[in-house]
C-alpha positions in Angstrom: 20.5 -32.1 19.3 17.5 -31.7 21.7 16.5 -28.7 23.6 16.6 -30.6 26.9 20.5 -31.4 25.9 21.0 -27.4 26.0 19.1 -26.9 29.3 21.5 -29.6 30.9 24.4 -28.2 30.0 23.7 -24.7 30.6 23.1 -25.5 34.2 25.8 -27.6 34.6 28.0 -24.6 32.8 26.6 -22.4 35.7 27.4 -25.1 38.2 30.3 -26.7 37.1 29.5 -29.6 39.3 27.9 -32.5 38.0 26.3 -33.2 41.2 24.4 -29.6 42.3 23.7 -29.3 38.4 22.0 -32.6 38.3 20.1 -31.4 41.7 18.8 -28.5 39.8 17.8 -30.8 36.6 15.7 -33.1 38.9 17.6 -36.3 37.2 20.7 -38.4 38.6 24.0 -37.3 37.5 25.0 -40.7 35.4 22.0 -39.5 33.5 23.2 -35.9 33.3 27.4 -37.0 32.6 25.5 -39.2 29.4 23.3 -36.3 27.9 26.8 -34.2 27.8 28.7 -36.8 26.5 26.1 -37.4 23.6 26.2 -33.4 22.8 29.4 -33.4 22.7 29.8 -36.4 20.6 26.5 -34.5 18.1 29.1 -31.8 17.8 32.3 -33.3 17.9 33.8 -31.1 20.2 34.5 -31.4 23.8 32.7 -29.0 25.6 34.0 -29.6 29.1 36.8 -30.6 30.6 37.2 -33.0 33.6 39.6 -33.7 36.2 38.6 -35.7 39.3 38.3 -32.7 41.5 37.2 -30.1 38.8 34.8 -29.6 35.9 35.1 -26.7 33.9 34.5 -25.1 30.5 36.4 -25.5 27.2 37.2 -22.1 24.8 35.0 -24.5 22.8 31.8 -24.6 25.3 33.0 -20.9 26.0 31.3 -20.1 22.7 28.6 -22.8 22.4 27.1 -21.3 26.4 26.8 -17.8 24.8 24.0 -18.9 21.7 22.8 -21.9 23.8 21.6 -19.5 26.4 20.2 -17.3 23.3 18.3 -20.0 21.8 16.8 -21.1 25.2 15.4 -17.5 25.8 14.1 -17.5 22.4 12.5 -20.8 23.3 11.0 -19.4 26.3 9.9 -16.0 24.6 8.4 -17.9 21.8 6.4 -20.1 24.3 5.3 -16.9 26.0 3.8 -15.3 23.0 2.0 -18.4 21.9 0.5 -18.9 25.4 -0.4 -14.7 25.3 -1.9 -15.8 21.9 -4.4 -18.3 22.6 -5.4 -16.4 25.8 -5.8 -13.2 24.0 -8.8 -11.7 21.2 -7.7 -12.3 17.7 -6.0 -9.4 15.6 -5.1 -8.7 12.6 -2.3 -6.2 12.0 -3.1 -4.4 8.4 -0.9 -1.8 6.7 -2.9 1.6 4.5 -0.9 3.8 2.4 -2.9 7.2 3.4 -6.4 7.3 5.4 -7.9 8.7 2.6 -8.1 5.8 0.5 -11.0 4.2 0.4 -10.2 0.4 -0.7 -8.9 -0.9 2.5 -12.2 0.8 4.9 -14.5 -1.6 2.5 -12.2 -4.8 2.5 -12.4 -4.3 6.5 -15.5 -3.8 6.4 -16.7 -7.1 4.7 -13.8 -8.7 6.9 -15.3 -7.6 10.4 -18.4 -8.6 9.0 -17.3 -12.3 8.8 -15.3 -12.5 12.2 -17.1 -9.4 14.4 -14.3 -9.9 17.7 -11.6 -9.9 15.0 -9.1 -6.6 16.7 -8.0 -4.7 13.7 -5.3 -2.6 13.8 -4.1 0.0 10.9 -0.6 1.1 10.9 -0.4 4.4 8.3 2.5 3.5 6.2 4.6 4.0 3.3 4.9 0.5 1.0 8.9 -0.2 1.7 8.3 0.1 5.4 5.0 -2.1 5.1 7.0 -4.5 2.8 9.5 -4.4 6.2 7.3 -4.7 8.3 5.9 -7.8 6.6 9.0 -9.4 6.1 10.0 -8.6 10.3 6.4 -9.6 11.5 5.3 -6.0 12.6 2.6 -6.2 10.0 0.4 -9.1 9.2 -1.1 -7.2 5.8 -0.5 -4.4 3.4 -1.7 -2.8 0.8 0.1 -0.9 -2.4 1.9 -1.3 -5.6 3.5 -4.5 -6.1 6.1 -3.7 -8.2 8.8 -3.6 -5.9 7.9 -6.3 -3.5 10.7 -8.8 -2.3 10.5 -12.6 -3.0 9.5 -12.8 0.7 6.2 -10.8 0.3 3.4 -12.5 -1.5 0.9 -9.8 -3.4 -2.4 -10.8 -5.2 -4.1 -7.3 -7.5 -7.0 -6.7 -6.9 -7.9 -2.5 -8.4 -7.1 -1.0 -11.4 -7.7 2.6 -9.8 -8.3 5.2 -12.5 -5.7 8.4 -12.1 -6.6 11.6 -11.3 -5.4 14.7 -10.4 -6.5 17.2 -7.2 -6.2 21.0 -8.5 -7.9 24.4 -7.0 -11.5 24.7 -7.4 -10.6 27.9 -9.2 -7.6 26.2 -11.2 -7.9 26.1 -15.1 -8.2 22.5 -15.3 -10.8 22.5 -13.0 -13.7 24.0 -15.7 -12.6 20.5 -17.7 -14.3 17.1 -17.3 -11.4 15.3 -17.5 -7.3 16.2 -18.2 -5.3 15.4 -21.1 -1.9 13.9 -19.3 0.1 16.3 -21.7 -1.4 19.2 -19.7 0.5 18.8 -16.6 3.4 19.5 -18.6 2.8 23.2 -17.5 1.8 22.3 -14.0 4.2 22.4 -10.9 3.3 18.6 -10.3 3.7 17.4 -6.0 4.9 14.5 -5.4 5.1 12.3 -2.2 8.5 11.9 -0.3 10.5 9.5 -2.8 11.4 7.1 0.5 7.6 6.5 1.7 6.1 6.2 -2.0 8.4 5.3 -4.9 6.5 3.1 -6.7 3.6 5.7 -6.5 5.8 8.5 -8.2 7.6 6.1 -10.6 4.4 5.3 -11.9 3.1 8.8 -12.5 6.8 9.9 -14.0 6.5 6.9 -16.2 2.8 8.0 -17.2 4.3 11.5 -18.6 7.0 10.3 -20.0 5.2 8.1 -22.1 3.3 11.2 -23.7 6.8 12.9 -24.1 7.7 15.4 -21.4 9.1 14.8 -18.1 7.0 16.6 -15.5 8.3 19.9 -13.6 8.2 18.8 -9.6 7.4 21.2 -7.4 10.2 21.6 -5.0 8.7 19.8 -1.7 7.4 17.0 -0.7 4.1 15.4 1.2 3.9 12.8 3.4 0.2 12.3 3.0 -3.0 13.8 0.5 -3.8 15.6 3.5 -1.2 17.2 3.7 -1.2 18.8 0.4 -4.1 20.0 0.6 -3.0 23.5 1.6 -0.7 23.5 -1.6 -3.1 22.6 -3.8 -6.1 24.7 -3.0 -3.3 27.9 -3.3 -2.5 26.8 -7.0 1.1 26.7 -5.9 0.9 22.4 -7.5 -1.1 20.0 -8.6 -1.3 16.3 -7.1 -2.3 12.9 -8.7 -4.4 11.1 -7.1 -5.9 7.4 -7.6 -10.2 8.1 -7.8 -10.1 5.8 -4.4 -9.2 9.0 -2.7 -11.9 9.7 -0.2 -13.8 13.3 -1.3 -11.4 15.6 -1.6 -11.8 18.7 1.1 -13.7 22.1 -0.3 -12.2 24.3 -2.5 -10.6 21.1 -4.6 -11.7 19.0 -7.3 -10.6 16.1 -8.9 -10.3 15.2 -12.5 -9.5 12.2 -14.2 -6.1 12.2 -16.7 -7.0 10.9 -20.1 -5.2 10.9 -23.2 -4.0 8.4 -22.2 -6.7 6.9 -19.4 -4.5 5.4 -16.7 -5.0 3.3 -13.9 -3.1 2.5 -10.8 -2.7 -0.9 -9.7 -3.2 -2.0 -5.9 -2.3 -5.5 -4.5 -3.1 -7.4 -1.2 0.3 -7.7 0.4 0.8 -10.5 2.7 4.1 -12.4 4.2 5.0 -15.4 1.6 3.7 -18.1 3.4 1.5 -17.0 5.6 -1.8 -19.2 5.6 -2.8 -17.6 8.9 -7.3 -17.9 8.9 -7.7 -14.2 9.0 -5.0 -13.3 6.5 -6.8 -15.8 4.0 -9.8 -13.9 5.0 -9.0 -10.7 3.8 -7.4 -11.9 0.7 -10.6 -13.6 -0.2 -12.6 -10.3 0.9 -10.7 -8.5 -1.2 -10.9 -10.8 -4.3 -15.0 -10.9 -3.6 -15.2 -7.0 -3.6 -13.5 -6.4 -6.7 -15.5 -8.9 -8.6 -19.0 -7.2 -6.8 -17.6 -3.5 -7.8 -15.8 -4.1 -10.8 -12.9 -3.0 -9.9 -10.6 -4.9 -12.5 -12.9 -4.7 -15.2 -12.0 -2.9 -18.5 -13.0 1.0 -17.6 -16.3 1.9 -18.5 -17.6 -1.6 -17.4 -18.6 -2.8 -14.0 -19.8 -6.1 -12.9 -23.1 -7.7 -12.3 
């Protein structure tokens, strides 16, 4: 079946008559009655149906106008958006749990050192709407926990982040240089909104359960670190936080949780089979910076 086959007989399915829809077409009808005839025979239905004075639809072409016509116009849109592409500056759509991480700023960073006219874009987003918008085409990069990806989003590690948590500057944890994890136990512990981060609080519940208590929530939500902030500095809770957190505001410290030492893992997220230039770009910008800081080597060493 060829596109030009579809075009035909949606114009003669407007016309029903061979002669004005092979006007329209610019081709002779005998040329337009044996493009119909071989459709129909592709199909093995009869889409029209012929009398000497008449043309006019079967239920069967009934149907097959309706997605015809939808396929053409997402022929046509498809043609549009490639044409708006080449005429346009490149961009790169990319996905950041919170602005204030600090992995993604560097990895753009080295990127837009590489291609300076490359547009960026950053979308503020919760990993299962960046995994949607990957799969849908709204994003062209993410970045988060891999753990829950679908099969259709392709992920490569590239930080082992070491945990934290954000208390008062006045808090009693915040005299110590670092926090046994069987100390929260007694803490209120904040956690972000289950739908926007799961895998973020999955991995902190699974990090006090494996020291033996499971932790008391506070009862609320955050949808970002800056927006605990007011929490936190009034002791009401305590947040964990990966040490990519950007400097946390005055008045709040963080610590990192030992006992054990834990480190939160961040992926690259991509679309499976996406080998777009500047996708490839990042990937390989993020792979480079984690070798040049260290980022997955065992803690307490960095690389040369």
């Amino acid at each position: 079946m060829e596109l030009r086959q579809l075009r035909h007989f949606v114009t003669l399915a407007e016309e029903l008559h061979f002669g004005r829809a092979a006007a329209r077409e610019h081709i002779v009808q005998s040329a337009l009655s044996q493009q119909l005839q071989r459709l129909e025979r592709e199909l093995g239905v009869l889409l029209l149906e012929r009398t000497t004075h008449q043309v006019r639809l079967s239920a069967a072409g009934t149907a097959f106008l309706i997605e015809a016509r939808q396929i053409l116009a997402h022929v046509d849109r498809a043609a549009v958006a490639a044409q708006r592409a080449a005429r346009s500056t490149p961009s790169l759509r990319v996905g950041i749990v919170d602005a204030s991480y600090d992995s993604m700023p560097l990895i753009l960073h080295e990127v837009q050192q590489q291609y300076p006219d490359l547009e960026i874009h950053q979308v503020e987003a919760g990993v299962p709407e960046q995994f949607q918008r990957l799969v849908d085409g709204r994003l062209d990069v993410g970045l988060g926990r891999a753990s829950l990806a679908p099969p259709t989003v392709a992920s490569e590690l590239f930080r082992l982040d070491p945990l934290g948590v954000l208390v008062a500057d006045g808090h009693r944890l915040a005299v110590q240089s670092d926090v046994p994890v069987a100390t929260l136990a007694a803490e209120p512990l904040l956690l972000a909104e289950d739908e926007r981060a799961p895998e973020f609080n999955q991995f902190v519940i699974e990090l006090c359960r494996s020291v033996g208590f499971i932790p008391t929530l506070y009862r609320g939500t955050v949808e970002s670190i800056r927006a605990s902030v007011d929490l936190v500095a009034e002791q009401r809770c305590v947040l964990c936080a990966p040490s990519s957190c950007a400097s946390p505001p005055t008045g709040i410290v963080w610590r990192p949780l030992v006992a054990p030492p834990s480190r939160y893992p961040w992926s690259v997220l991509w679309r499976a089979g996406d080998t777009s230039e500047h996708v490839r770009a990042l990937v390989r910008c993020a792979r480079a910076l984690s070798r040049r800081l260290g980022w997955l080597e065992p803690q307490g060493q960095v690389a040369t």
